[in-house]
C-alpha positions, 0 to 999 in steps of 0.5 A: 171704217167698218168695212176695214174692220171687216176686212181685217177680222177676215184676214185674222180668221184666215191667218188663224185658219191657216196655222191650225190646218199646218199645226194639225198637218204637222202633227199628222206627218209627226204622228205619221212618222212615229208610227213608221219608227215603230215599225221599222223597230219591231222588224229590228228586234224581231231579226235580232230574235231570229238571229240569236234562236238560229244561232242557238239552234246551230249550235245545238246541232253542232254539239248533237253532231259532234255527240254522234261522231264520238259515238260513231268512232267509238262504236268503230274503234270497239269493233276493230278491237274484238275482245279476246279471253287473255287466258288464250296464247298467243298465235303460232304457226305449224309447218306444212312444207316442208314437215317438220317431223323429217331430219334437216333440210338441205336446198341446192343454192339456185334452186326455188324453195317452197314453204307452206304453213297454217296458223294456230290458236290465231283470234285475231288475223293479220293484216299483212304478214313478212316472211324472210330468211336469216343466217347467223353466219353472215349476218345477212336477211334475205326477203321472201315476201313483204307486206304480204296479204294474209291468208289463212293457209300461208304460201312463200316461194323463195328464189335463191338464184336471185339472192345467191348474187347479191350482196351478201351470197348465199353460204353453206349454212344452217338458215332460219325461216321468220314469220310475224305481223307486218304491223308489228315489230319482230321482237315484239311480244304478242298478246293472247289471239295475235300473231306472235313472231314465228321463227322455229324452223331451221333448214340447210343451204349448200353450193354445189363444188366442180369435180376436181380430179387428182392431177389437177393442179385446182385440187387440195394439196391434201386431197393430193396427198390422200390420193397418192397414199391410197395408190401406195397401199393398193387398197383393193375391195375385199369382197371384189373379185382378184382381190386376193393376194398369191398367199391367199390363193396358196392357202386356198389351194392348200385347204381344198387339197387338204379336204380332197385327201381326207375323202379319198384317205376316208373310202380308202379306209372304209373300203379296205375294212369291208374286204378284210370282214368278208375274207 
């Protein structure tokens, strides 16, 4: 009996010893386990942290960026638009080629014309300018340059064979030369240092006509006309030679005869007064 006891107090103290060693390991590995929960917690709100001061500092950035290019592009924008006192008038031009200061200008059609001028009272050039030619009489514009690159002193050759078949044909007529900003409408009114719309100067086209003689059958019916009544009167040049008529030579004749008589009449006279004194 008391060795079944024994056996059995034996048992019951391994039992016990066994539960408490898997009671503590348990508690080991919970322990364990919160301890890596906790862990793996403060990297997530660490990451969250992160993610909302990267996301702060990006905006920042964004904003200052944004504040720089404003800046950037108004700075731009103020330097592409120098002030002007508005006191000033507005740009003009003076004419060079050919001077203004002569009587009207006429160009053969076919013929190359040439222009050249200078800006005045210009505070802020052009980028490109056009330059053409208008005429009231047909309505028509001719194109001498378009979108021309500025220049300081201005230059236009004008090609008046190639326009003289055209569309619109080159007549004998009053023209007018057109100069303004190619950014900027014609009839736009420039402000004080710009480039106002140029269009002052006046010059003459002509064609050329074939000689058409009297008898020609090409020839005006009044021109024929005018001709045969020059042929009736027999105009002759007054200061020509043989244009004076027979009565005209008979009264010559008669004066040069007059005056001849007269001298001869005069020693006559004189001559017979100096023998009578000396008798």
């Amino acid at each position: 009996m008391r060795r079944a006891d024994a056996g059995s107090a034996s048992a019951s103290e391994t039992a016990k010893s066994t539960a408490a060693a898997k009671a503590s390991q348990s508690s080991a590995k919970a322990s364990a386990t919160g301890k890596g929960s906790t862990i793996t917690s403060a990297p997530a709100s660490s990451t969250g942290a992160a993610n909302s001061k990267g996301s702060s500092d990006t905006k920042a950035t964004t904003g200052a960026s944004k504040t720089n290019n404003d800046a950037s592009t108004t700075t731009k924008k103020s330097s592409q638009t120098p002030a002007v006192d508005p006191r000033l008038p507005a740009g003009g031009v003076e004419m060079l080629t050919p001077a203004t200061t002569a009587a009207t200008t006429y160009y053969k059609v076919g013929d190359y014309v040439t222009f050249g001028w200078n800006y005045t009272s210009l505070s802020v050039p052009p980028s490109h300018i056009d330059v053409y030619v208008t005429c009231t009489a047909n309505s028509a514009t001719y194109t001498i340059s378009n979108n021309a690159t500025y220049h300081p002193t201005g230059h236009a050759v004008w090609n008046t064979s190639a326009d003289a078949t055209g569309a619109a044909p080159l007549l004998t007529d009053q023209y007018t030369l057109v100069i303004h900003d190619a950014a900027k409408d014609v009839t736009a009114v420039a402000s004080a240092g710009y480039l106002g719309s140029y269009d002052q100067f006046t010059f003459g086209m002509y064609t050329p006509q074939p000689y058409v003689g009297k008898d020609s059958e090409h020839a005006p019916s009044s021109a024929r006309i005018d001709l045969r009544l020059m042929e009736r009167i027999e105009w002759k040049c007054a200061v020509c030679s043989g244009a004076l008529s027979d009565m005209d030579r008979q009264a010559l004749r008669f004066m040069f005869g007059m005056c001849i008589l007269t001298v001869l009449s005069f020693t006559w006279f004189v001559g017979g007064t100096g023998l009578l004194l000396r008798l």
